[in-house]
C-alpha positions in Angstrom: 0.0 0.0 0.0 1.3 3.0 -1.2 2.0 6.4 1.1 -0.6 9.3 0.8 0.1 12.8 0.5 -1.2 15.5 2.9 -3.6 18.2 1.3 -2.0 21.4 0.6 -2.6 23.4 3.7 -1.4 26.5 2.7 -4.0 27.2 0.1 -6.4 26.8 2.8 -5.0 29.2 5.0 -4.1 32.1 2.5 -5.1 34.9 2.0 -4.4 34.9 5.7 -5.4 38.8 7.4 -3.6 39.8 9.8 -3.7 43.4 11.9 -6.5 44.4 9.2 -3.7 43.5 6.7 -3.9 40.5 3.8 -1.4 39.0 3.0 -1.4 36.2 0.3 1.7 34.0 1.1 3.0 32.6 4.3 6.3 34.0 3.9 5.2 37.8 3.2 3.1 36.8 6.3 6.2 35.8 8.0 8.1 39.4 7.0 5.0 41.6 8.7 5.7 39.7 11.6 9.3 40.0 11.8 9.3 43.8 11.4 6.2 44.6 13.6 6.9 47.0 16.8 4.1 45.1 18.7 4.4 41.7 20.6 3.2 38.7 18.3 0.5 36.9 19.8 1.6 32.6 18.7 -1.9 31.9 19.8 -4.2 33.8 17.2 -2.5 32.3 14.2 -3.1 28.9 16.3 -6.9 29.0 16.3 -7.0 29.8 12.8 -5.2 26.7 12.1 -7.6 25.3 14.6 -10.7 25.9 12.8 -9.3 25.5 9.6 -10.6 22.0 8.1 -7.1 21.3 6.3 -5.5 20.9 9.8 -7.8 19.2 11.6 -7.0 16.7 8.5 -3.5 16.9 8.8 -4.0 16.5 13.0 -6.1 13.9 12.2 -4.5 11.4 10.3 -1.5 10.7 12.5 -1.7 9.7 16.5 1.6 11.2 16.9 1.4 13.5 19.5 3.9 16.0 21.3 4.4 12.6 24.3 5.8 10.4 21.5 7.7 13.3 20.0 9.7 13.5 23.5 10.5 10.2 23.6 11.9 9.7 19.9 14.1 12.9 19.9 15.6 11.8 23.3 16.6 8.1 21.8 18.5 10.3 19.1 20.1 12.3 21.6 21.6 9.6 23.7 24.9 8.1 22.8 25.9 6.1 25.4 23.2 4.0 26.8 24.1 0.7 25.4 21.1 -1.4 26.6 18.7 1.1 23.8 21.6 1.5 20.7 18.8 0.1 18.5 15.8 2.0 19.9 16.5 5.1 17.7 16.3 3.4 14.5 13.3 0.9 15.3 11.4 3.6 16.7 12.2 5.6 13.2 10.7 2.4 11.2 7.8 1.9 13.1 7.0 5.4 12.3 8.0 5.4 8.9 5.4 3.0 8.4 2.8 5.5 9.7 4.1 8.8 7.4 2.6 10.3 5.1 4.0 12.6 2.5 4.2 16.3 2.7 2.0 18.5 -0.5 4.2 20.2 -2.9 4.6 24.1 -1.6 3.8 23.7 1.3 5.8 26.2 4.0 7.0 24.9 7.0 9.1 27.1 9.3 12.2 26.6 11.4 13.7 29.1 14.4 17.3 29.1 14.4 19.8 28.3 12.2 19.6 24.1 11.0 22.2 22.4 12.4 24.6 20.7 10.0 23.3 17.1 11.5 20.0 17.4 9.8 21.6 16.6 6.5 22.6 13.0 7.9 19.7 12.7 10.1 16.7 13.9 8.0 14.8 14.5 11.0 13.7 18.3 11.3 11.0 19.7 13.0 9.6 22.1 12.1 6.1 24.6 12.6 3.1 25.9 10.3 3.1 28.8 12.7 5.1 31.8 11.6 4.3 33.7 14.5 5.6 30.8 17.0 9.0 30.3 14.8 9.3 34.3 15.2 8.5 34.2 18.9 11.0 31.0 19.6 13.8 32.2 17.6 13.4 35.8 19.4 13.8 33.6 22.8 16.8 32.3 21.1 19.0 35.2 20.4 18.3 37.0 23.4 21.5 37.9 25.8 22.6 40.7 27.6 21.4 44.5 26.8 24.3 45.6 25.7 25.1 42.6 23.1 24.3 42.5 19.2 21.8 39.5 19.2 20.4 37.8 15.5 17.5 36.5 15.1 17.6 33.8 12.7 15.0 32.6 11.1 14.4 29.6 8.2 11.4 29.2 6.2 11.3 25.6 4.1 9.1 25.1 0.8 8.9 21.6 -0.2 9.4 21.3 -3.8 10.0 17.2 -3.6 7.4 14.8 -3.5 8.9 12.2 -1.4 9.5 14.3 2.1 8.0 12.5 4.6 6.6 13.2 7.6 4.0 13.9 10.8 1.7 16.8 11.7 2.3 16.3 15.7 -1.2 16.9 17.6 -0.8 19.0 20.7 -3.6 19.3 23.8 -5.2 22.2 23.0 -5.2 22.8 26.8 -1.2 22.7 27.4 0.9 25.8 26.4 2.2 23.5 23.6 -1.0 24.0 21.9 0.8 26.8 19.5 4.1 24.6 18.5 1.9 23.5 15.5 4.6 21.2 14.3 5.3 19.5 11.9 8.2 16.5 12.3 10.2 15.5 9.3 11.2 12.6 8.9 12.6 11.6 5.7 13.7 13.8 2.6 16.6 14.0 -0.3 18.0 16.9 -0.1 17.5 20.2 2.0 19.2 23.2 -0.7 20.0 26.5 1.3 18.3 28.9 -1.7 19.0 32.2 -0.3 19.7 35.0 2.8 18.3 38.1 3.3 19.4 40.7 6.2 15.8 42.3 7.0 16.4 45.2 9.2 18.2 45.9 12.3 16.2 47.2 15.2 14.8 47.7 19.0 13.4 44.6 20.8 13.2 45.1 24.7 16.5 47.7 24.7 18.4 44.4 22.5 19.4 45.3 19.0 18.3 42.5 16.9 19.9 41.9 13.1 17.3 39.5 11.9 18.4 37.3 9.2 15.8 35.4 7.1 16.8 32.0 5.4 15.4 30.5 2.3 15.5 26.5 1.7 14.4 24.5 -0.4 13.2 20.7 0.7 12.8 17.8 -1.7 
């Protein structure tokens, strides 16, 4: 039995408005919230995903919630526990099995720069929620008042249609509720496409260079 592919989500959700504002794209979405003076409210953009029918699909078709999520990024993380070497990579079958394929165009977001691992790895996770990659990678940067801090943030277009992957369901009731994530698990290649320097300015008395990253995932 072959794989299915998720529905495009993004064509649901755009034209998105946002501060009486409409913006047709998630990533000139992304760019109104990265220069806004105001604080960025992670939940809003939540409960339109919420009552958008798309998601509840994508939420829907996958019991891989933010519990299991825990568990399988800590057996990739540990190294020397002996009695689970093979846990990491039956885990990763088991839900292989269970993946489905991500739509063509569809924008995923990243806070941070990607580490290097991902590239051997393939495992990413990523969000569907600009304003919670903006608000994560803000938490990030920050250090001392007097330091420069960047804000670095990576937007991802899938443009291959073998990434797989899970939309992780969160309790609505938990402050997880707004990760809105999206964990991949197997792609080809993951193409650094461009870099843009947006604008350096005032957060909370920190001077913030925000740098905004453009890959491509196939």
């Amino acid at each position: 039995m072959g794989k299915l592919t998720l529905p495009l989500l993004d064509s649901s959700l755009y034209p998105q408005v946002w501060h009486q504002q409409t913006f047709t794209t998630p990533q000139a979405l992304l760019m109104a919230m990265l220069t806004a003076e105001d604080t960025l409210d992670a939940d809003a953009f939540t409960q339109q995903l919420l009552a958008n029918d798309v998601y509840q699909d994508w939420i829907n078709s996958t019991v891989f919630g933010r519990y299991l999520h825990r568990n399988f990024t800590a057996f990739y993380r540990q190294s020397e526990d002996s009695f689970n070497t093979d846990m990491p990579a039956l885990f990763r079958r088991e839900l292989m099995r269970h993946a489905q394929y991500l739509p063509l165009e569809q924008v995923l977001f990243f806070a941070g720069a990607i580490p290097k691992s991902v590239r051997q790895t393939k495992l990413l996770t990523t969000t569907v929620n600009p304003a919670t990659a903006v608000i994560s990678a803000q938490k990030n940067s920050e250090k001392t008042a007097l330091s420069l801090s960047t804000v670095i943030i990576d937007h991802i277009t899938v443009i291959g249609r073998e990434v797989l992957g899970f939309p992780i369901r969160h309790n609505k009731r938990t402050s997880e509720r707004t990760r809105n994530e999206v964990l991949i698990l197997d792609f080809q290649e993951l193409r650094l496409v461009s870099e843009m320097n947006i604008t350096t300015k005032k957060r909370s008395n920190i001077e913030a260079t925000i740098l905004l990253r453009s890959y491509e995932l196939r």
